[in-house]
C-alpha positions as CSV (number, residue, x, y, z in Angstrom):
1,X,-3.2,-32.6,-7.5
2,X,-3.6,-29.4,-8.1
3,X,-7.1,-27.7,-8.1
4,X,-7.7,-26.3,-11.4
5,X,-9.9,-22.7,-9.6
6,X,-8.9,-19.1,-9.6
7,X,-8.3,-17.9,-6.3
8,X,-8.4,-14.0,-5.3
9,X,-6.0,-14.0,-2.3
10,X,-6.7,-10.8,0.2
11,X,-2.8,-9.6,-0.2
12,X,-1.8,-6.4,2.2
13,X,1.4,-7.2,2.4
14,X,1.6,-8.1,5.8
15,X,3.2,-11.8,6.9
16,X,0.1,-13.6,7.4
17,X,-1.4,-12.6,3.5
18,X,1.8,-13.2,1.8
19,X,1.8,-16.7,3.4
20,X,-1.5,-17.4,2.0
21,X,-0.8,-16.3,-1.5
22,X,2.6,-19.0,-1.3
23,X,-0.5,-21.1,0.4
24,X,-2.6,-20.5,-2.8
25,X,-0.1,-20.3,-5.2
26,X,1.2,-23.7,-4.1
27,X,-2.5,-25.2,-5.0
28,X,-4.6,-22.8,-7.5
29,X,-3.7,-22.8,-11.6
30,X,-4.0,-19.0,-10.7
31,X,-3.9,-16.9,-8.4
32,X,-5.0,-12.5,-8.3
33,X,-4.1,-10.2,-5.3
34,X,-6.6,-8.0,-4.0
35,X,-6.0,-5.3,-1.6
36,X,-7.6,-1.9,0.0
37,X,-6.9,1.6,0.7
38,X,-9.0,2.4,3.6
39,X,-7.4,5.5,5.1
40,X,-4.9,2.7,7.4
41,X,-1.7,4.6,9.2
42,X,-0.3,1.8,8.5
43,X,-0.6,1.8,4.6
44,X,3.4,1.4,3.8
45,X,2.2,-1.9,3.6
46,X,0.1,-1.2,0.0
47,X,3.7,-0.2,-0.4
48,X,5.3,-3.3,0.1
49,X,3.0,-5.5,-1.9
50,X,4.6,-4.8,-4.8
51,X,8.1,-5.7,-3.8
52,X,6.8,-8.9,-2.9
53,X,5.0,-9.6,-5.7
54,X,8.0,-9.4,-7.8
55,X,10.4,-11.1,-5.3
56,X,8.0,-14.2,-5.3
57,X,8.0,-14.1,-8.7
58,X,11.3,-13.7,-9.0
59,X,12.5,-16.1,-6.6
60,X,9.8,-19.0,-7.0
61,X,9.4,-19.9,-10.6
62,X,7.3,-22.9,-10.1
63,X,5.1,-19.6,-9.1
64,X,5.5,-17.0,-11.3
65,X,3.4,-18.0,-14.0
66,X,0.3,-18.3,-11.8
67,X,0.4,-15.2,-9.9
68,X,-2.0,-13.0,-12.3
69,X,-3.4,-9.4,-12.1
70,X,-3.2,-6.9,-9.1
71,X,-6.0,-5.2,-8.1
72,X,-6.4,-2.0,-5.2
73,X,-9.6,-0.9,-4.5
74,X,-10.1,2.5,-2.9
75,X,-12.3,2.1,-0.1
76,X,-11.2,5.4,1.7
77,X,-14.8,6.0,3.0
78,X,-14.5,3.1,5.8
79,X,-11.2,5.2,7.1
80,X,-13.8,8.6,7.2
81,X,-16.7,6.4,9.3
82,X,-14.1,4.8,11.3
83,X,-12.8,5.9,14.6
84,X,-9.9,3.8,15.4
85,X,-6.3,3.3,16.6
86,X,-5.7,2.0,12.9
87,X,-7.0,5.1,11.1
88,X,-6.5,8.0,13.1
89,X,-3.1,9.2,15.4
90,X,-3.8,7.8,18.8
91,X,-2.6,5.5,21.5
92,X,-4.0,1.6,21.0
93,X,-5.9,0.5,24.1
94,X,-8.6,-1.8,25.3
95,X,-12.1,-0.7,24.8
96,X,-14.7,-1.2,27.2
97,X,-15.9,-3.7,25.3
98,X,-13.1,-5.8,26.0
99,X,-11.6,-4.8,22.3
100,X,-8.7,-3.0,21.4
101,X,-9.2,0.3,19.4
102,X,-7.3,-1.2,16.4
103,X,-10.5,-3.2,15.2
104,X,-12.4,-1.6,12.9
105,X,-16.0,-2.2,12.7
106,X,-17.4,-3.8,9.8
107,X,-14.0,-4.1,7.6
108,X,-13.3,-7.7,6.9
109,X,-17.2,-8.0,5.9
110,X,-16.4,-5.1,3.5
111,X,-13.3,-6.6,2.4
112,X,-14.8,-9.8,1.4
113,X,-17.9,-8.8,0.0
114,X,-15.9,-6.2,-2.9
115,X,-13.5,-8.7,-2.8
116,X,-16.1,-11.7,-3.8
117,X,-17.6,-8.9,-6.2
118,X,-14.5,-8.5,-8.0
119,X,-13.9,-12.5,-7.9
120,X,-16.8,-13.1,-9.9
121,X,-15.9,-10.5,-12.3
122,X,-12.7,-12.3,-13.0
123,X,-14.2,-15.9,-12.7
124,X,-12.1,-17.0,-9.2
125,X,-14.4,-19.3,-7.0
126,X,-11.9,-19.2,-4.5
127,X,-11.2,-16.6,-1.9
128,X,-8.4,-16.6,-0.1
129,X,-7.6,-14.5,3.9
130,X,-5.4,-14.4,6.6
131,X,-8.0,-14.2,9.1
132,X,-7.2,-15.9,12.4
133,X,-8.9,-16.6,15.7
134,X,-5.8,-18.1,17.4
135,X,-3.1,-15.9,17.9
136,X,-5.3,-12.4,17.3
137,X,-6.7,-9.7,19.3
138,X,-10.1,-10.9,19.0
139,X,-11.4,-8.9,16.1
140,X,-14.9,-10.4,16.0
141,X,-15.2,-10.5,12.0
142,X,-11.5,-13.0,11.6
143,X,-13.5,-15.3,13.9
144,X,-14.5,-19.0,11.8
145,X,-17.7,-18.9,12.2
146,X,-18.3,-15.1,10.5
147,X,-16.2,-16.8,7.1
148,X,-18.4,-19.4,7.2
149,X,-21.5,-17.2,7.2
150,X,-19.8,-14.7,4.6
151,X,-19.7,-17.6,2.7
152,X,-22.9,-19.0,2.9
153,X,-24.1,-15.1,2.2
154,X,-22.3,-14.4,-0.4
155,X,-22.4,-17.8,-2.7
156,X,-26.3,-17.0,-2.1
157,X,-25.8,-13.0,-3.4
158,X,-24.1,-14.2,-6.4
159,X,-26.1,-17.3,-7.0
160,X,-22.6,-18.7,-7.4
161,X,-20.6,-20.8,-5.1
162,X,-18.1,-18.8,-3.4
163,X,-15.5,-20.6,-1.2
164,X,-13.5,-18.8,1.8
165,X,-10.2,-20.1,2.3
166,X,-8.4,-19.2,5.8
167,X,-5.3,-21.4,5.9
168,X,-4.2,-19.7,9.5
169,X,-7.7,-19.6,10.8
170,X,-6.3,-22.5,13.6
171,X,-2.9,-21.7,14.1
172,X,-0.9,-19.9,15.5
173,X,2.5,-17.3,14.4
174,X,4.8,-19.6,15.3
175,X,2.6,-22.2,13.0
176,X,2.6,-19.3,10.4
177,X,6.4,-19.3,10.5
178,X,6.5,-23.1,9.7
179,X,4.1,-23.1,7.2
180,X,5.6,-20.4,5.1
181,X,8.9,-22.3,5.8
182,X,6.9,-25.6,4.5
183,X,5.7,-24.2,1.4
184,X,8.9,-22.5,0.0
185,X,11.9,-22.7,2.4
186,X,13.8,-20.0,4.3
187,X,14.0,-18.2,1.0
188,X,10.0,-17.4,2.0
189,X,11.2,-16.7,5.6
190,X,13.3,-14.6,4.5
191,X,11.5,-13.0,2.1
192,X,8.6,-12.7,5.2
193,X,10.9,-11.2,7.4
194,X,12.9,-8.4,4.8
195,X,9.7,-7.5,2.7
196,X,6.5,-7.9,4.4
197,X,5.4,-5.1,6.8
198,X,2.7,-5.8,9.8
199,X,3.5,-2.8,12.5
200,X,0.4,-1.2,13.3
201,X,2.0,2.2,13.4
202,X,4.1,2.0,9.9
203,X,7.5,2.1,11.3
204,X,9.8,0.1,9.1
205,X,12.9,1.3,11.0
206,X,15.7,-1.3,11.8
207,X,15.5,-4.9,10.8
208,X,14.7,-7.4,13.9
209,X,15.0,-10.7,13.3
210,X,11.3,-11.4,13.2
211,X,11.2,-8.2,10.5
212,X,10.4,-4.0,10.4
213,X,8.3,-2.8,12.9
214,X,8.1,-0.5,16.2
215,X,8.4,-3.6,18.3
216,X,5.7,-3.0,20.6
217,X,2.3,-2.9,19.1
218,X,0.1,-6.0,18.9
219,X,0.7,-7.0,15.8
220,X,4.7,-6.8,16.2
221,X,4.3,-8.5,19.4
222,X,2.6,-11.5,18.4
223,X,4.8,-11.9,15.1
224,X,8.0,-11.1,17.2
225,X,7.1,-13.8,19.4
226,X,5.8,-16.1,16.8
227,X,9.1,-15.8,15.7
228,X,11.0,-16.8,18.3
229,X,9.1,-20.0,19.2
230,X,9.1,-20.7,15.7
231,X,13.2,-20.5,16.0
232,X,13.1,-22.2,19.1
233,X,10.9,-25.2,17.4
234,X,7.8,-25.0,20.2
């Protein structure tokens, strides 16, 4: 049955978001996309949100008439405080505290506060991430238990219940894979792999058969091998 809430899905662009707007789409009466300029090198991905907007629109019609507005919020001052492998031209490494230099302090608690914000400005109840503490890199804000505390927080803030949906938040890439599969086919594979972009550095480049990217960062690593098991059925 479907539930009869507004979602605000957190849409980059990347595979793991455009999975959980099919995921939300599949289940919400409507559905927004949010997403957020923050200074990222990687930012052909605002880029690409477009073209997958209208190719899911295009190519899912039991879709297209929930998917609603697009938002993009400029939040260009985290990129200015941030000192990171994802906002400024140098190598990715560990930290010494045991974290790469792609996280960025303090974003997904950003994200999800404007993004609740902006949710009750357009009545959704619902918000909707890709966050994952399965196959990650061990960011410590796309860990369960911080949703479940930016819940509590920020239903409390509004004085408005505020649920935080993380469909992958268990799973792993090669899961990813089969659910997007499960929820519209290889057409949504193949729109994944062709449209979406996740390469840290922004390199589109050749098509690999897991999608764009340089083929060596985390993030292509882990959906070049999600890929592949997913392909392999393991």
């Amino acid at each position: 049955m479907q539930d009869t809430r507004k979602a605000l899905v957190l849409f980059s662009g990347g595979q793991d978001s455009t999975t959980c707007l099919a995921w939300a789409l599949d289940r919400y009466a409507e559905v927004e996309t949010l997403a957020f300029d923050y200074g990222q090198r990687h930012r052909i991905e605002l880029d690409c949100r477009n073209t997958v907007r209208a190719e899911i629109a295009r190519q899912f019609p039991q879709w297209a008439g929930k998917l609603g507005a697009d938002h993009l919020l400029d939040l260009s001052l985290l990129g200015q405080i941030s000192d990171t492998a994802l906002t400024s031209e140098r190598a990715i490494e560990l930290q010494a505290n045991g974290l790469p230099n792609t996280f960025v302090p303090g974003r997904n608690l950003l994200f999800l506060t404007f993004a609740a914000t902006l949710a009750y400005r357009r009545g959704a109840s619902v918000l909707v991430g890709g966050m994952c503490e399965t196959d990650f890199s061990g960011y410590p804000d796309c860990r369960d238990n911080t949703m479940k505390a930016l819940q509590v927080a920020l239903s409390l803030g509004l004085d408005a219940p505020m649920t935080l949906e993380t469909p992958l938040m268990f799973i792993d890439k090669a899961a990813t894979w089969r659910l997007a599969k499960s929820l519209g086919g290889e057409a949504l594979v193949k729109l994944i792999v062709e449209d979406t972009h996740t390469c840290y550095l922004g390199e589109r480049g050749a098509l690999h058969d897991w999608g764009h990217g340089c083929g060596h960062c985390p993030a292509c690593a882990l959906r070049a091998k999600g890929f592949e098991r997913y392909k392999a059925g393991t």
